[in-house]
C-alpha positions as CSV (number, residue, x, y, z in Angstrom):
1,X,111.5,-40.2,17.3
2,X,114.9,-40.1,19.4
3,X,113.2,-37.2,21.2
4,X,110.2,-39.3,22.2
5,X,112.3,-42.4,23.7
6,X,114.4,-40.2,25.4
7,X,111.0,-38.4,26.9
8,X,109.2,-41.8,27.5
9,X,112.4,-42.7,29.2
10,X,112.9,-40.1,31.5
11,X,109.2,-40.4,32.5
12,X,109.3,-43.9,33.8
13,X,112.7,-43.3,35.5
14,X,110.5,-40.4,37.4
15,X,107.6,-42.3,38.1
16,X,109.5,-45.1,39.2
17,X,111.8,-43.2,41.1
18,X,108.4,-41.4,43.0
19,X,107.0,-44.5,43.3
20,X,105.2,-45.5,47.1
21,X,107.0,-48.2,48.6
22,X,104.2,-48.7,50.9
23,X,101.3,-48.5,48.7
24,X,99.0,-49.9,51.6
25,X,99.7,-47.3,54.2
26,X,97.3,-44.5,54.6
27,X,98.7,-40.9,54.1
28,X,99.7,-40.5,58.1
29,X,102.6,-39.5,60.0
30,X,103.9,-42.8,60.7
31,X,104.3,-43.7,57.1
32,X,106.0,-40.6,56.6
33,X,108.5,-40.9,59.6
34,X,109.4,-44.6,58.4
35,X,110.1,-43.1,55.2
36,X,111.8,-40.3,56.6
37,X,114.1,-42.8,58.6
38,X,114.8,-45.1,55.6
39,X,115.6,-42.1,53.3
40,X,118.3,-40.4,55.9
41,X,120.1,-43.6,56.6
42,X,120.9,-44.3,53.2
43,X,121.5,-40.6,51.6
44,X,125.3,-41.2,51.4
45,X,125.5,-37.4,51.6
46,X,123.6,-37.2,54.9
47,X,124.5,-36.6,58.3
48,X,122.4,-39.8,59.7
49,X,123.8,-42.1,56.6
50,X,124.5,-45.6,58.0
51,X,126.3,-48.1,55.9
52,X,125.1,-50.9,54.2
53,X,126.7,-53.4,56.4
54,X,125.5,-51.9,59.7
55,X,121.5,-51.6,57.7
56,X,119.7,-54.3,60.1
57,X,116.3,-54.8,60.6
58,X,114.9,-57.2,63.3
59,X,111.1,-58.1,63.3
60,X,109.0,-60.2,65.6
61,X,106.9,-62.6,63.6
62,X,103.0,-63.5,65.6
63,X,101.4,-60.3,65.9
64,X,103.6,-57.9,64.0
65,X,104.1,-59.7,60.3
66,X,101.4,-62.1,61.1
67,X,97.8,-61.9,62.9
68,X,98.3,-64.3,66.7
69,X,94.6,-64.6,67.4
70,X,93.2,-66.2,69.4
71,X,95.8,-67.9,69.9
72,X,99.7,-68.2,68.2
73,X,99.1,-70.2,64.8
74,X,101.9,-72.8,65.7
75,X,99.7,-73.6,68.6
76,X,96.8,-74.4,66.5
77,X,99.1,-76.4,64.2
78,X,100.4,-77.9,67.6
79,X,96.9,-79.3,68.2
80,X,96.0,-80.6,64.9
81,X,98.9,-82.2,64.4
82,X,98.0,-84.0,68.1
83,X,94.8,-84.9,66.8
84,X,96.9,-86.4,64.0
85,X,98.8,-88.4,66.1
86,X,96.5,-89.8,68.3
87,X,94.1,-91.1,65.7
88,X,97.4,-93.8,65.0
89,X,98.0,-94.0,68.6
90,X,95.7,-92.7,71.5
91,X,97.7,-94.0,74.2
92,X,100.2,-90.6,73.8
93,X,96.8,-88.4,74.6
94,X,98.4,-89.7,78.5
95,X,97.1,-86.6,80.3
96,X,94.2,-84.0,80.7
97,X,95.9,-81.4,79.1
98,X,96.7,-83.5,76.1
99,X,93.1,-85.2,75.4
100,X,91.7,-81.5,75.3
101,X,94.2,-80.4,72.8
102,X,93.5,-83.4,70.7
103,X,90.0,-82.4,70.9
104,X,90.6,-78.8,69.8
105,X,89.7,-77.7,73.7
106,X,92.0,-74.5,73.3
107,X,90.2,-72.8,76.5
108,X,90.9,-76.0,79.0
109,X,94.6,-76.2,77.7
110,X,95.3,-71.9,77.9
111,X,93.9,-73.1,82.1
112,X,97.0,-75.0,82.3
113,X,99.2,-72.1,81.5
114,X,102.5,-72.0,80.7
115,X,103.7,-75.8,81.6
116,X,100.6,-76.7,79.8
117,X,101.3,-75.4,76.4
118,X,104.7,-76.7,76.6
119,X,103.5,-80.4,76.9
120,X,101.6,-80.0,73.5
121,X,104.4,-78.8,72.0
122,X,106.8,-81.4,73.4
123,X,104.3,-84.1,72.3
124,X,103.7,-82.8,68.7
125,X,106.8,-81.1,67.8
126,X,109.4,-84.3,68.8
127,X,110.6,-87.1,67.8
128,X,111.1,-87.1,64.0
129,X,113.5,-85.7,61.9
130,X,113.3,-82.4,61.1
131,X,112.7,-82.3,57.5
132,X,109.5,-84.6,58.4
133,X,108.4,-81.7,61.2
134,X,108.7,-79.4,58.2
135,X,107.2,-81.4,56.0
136,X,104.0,-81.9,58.1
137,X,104.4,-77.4,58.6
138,X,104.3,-77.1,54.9
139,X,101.1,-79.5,54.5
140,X,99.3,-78.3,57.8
141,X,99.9,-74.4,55.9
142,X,98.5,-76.2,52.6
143,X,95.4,-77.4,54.1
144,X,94.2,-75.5,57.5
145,X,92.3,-72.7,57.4
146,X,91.5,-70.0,60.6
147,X,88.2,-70.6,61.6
148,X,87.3,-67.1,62.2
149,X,88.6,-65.4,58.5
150,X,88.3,-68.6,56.4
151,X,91.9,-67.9,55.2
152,X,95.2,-69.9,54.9
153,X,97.1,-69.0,57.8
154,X,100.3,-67.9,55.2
155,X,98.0,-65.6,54.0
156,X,97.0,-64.0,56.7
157,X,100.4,-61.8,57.0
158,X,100.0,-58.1,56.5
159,X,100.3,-56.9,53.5
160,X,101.8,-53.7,55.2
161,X,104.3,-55.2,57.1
162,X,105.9,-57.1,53.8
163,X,106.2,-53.9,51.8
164,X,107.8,-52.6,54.7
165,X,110.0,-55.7,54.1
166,X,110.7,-55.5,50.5
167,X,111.0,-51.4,51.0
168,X,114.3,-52.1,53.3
169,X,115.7,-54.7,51.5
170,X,115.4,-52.4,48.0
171,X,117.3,-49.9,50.3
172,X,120.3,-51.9,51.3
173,X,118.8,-53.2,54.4
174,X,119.3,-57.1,55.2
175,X,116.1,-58.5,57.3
176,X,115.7,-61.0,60.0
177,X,112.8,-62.3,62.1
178,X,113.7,-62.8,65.9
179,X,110.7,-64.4,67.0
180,X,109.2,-66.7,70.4
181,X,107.8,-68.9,67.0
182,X,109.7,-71.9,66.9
183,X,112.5,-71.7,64.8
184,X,111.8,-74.5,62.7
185,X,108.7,-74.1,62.4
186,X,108.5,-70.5,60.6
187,X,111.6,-71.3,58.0
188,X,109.1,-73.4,56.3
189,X,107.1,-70.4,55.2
190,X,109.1,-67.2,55.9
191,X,111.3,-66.8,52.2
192,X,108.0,-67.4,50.5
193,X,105.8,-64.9,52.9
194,X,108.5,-62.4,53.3
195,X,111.3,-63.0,51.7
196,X,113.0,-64.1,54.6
197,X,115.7,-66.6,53.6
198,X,116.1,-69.3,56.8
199,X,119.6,-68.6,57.9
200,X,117.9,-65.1,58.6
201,X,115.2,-66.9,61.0
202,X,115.8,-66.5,65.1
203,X,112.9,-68.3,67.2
204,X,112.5,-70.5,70.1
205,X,114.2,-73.8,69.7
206,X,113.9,-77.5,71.4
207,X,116.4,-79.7,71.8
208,X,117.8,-81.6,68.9
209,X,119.8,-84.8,68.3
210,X,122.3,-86.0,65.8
211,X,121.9,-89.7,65.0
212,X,124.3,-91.8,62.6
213,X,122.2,-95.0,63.2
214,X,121.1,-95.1,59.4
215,X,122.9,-95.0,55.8
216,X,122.4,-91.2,56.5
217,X,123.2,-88.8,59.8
218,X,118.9,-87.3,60.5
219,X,119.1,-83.9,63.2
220,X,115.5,-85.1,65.2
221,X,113.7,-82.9,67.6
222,X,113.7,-84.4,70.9
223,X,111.5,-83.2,73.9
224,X,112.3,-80.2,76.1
225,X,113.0,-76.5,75.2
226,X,116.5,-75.2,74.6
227,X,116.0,-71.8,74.4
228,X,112.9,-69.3,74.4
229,X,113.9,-66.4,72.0
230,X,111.3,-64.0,73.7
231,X,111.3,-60.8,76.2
232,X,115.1,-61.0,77.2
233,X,116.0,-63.4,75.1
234,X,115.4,-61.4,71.8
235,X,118.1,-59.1,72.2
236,X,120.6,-61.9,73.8
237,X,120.1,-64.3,70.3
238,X,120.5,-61.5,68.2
239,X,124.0,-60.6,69.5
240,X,125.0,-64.2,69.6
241,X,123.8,-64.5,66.2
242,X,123.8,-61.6,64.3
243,X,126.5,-60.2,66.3
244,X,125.7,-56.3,65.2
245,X,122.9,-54.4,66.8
246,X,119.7,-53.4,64.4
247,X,119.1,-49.9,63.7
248,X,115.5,-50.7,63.3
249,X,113.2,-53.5,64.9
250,X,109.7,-54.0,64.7
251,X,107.1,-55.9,67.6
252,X,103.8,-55.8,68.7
253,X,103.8,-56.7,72.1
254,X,106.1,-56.3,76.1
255,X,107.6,-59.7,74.5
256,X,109.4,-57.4,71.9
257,X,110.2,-54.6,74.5
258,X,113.6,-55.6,75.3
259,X,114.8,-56.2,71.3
260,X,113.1,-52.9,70.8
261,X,114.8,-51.1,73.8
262,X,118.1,-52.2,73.3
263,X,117.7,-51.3,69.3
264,X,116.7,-48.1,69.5
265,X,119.0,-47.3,72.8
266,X,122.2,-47.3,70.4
267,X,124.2,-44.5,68.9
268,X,123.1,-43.2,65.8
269,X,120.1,-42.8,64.1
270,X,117.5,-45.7,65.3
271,X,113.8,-46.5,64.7
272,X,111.4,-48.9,66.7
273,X,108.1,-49.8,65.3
274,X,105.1,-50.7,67.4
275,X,102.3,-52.1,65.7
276,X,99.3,-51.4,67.6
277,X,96.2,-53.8,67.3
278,X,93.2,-51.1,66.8
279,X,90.8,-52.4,64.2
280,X,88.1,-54.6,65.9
281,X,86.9,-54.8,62.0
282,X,89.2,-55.9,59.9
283,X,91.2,-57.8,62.4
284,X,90.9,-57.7,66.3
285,X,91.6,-54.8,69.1
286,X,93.7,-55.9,71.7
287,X,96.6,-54.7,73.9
288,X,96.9,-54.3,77.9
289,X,94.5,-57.3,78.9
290,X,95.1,-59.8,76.0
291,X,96.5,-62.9,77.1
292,X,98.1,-63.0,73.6
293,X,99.8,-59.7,72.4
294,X,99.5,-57.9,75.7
295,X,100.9,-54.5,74.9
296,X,101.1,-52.6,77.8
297,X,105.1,-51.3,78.4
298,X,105.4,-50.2,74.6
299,X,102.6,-48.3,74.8
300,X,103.6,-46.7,78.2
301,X,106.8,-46.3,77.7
302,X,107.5,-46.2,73.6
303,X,106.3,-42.4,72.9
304,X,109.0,-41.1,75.3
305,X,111.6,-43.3,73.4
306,X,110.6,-42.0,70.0
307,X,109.4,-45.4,68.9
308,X,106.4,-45.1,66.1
309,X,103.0,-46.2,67.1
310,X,100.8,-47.5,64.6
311,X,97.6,-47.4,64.6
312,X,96.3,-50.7,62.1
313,X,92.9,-48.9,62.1
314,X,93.8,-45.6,60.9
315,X,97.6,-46.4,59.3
316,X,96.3,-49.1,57.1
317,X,94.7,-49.1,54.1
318,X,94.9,-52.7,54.3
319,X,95.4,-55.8,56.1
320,X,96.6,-59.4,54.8
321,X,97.6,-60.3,52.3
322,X,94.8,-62.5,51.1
323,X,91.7,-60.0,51.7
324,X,90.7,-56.8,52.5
């Protein structure tokens, strides 16, 4: 009897020791380079070891842990929550640009560009405190659903992309998101979606004020962007934040190129990993002329700097986590 517990035992400490950590990628090469990676930077007896302290992994957020299309989901939330607003009061709907986003007119507010999109977000996103901005996150998440897949939007990370996650952290690694997403906007979901804990969330911040009017000091957003944590900016916030440079980082689009350049530029062993939008079926195929995602200096320029390319079409066995 001793002799069969000491069998069963040893079996389960091999099978668990073989076990795939990312049971939904395919059989390729670029599973088996990320696991090559991971497994020489924490073989204490290796040439490539890296220590525990310096294990950090950086990710981008719409587009590489989450699908972006057809447009980033804060934007959407951006929009409903206008809606929202100006159902109470329509007199804030005080421009073109803001009746069609009340409306859900995504393709007359994208016309606007860039200083269009940042008066939705002004007009939705200020104003309160910010527990009630979260708040209004966390029921938006509870309630909307993408029109296209029918799904939550929390469940429409990739499943890939979160075992990657949990794969690291089981490996000593510590995991951020540095993301163009708002900042406050993403802690509300990223410890439960990822296991992301806040204080290891970098985005794009608005201004903020500290008021002492009431029994209790509220932090509210106000209008007006403080800082865009995107293209150039990724790399800048993680050194004033982090204050170590990743040995890994992970985008999906030219908005991650610099965080992924200036990782994977370092001494030592370094990985950058690209995720490549190829599966018109289970998701959608997009890169160099996307006006969300465009993808066009990773894919240039990434090969020659020994970044991994995946291909979702071929690489994944699956997609979100809530189908397919």
């Amino acid at each position: 009897m001793r002799q069969f517990f000491l069998t069963a035992f040893l079996s389960c400490a091999a099978f668990t020791t073989h076990a795939d950590p990312l049971p939904s990628w395919n059989s390729t090469e670029t599973k088996s380079q990320i696991i090559d990676f991971v497994t020489a930077v924490t073989d204490p007896e290796g040439t490539d070891y890296v220590t525990p302290a310096e294990r950090i992994a950086v990710f981008d957020n719409d587009g590489t842990l989450w699908a972006e299309q057809p447009v980033y989901f804060q934007f959407i939330f951006a929009m409903d929550r206008l809606a929202e607003m100006a159902a109470d009061d329509p007199s804030i709907l005080s421009s073109p640009t803001l009746e069609a986003a009340a409306k859900g007119d995504l393709a007359t507010v994208l016309q606007g560009g860039h200083d269009a999109l940042i008066e939705v977000v002004n007009a939705s996103h200020s104003g309160m405190s910010v527990e009630d901005f979260q708040l209004d996150v966390a029921n938006w998440l509870d309630s909307a659903r993408h029109a296209d897949t029918g799904l939550p939007y929390d469940q429409m990370t990739y499943q890939p992309m979160v075992e990657l996650l949990r794969y690291l952290r089981d490996e000593g690694f510590k995991t951020y998101i540095v993301s163009g997403g708002g900042l406050h906007f993403m802690r509300v979901f990223a410890e439960e979606a990822y296991g992301i804990p806040p204080e290891q969330v970098l985005g794009t911040y608005g201004e903020t004020t500290f008021d002492t009017d009431g029994a209790t000091p509220v932090i509210s957003k106000a209008p007006g962007i403080a800082f865009i944590d995107d293209k150039e900016g990724k790399p800048i916030n993680i050194e004033r934040t982090i204050g170590r440079r990743p040995i890994l980082a992970g985008g999906n689009s030219d908005g991650d190129f610099a965080m992924m350049q200036w990782t994977t530029t370092g001494d030592g062993p370094r990985l950058g990993i690209l995720v490549h939008h190829t599966d018109a079926e289970r998701e959608w195929a997009y890169d160099r002329e996307s006006p969300i995602g465009k993808l066009v200096d990773g894919l240039d320029k990434g090969p020659d700097m020994g970044w991994v390319i995946v291909d979702m079409a071929n690489d994944w066995s699956r997609v979100y986590t809530g189908a397919n």
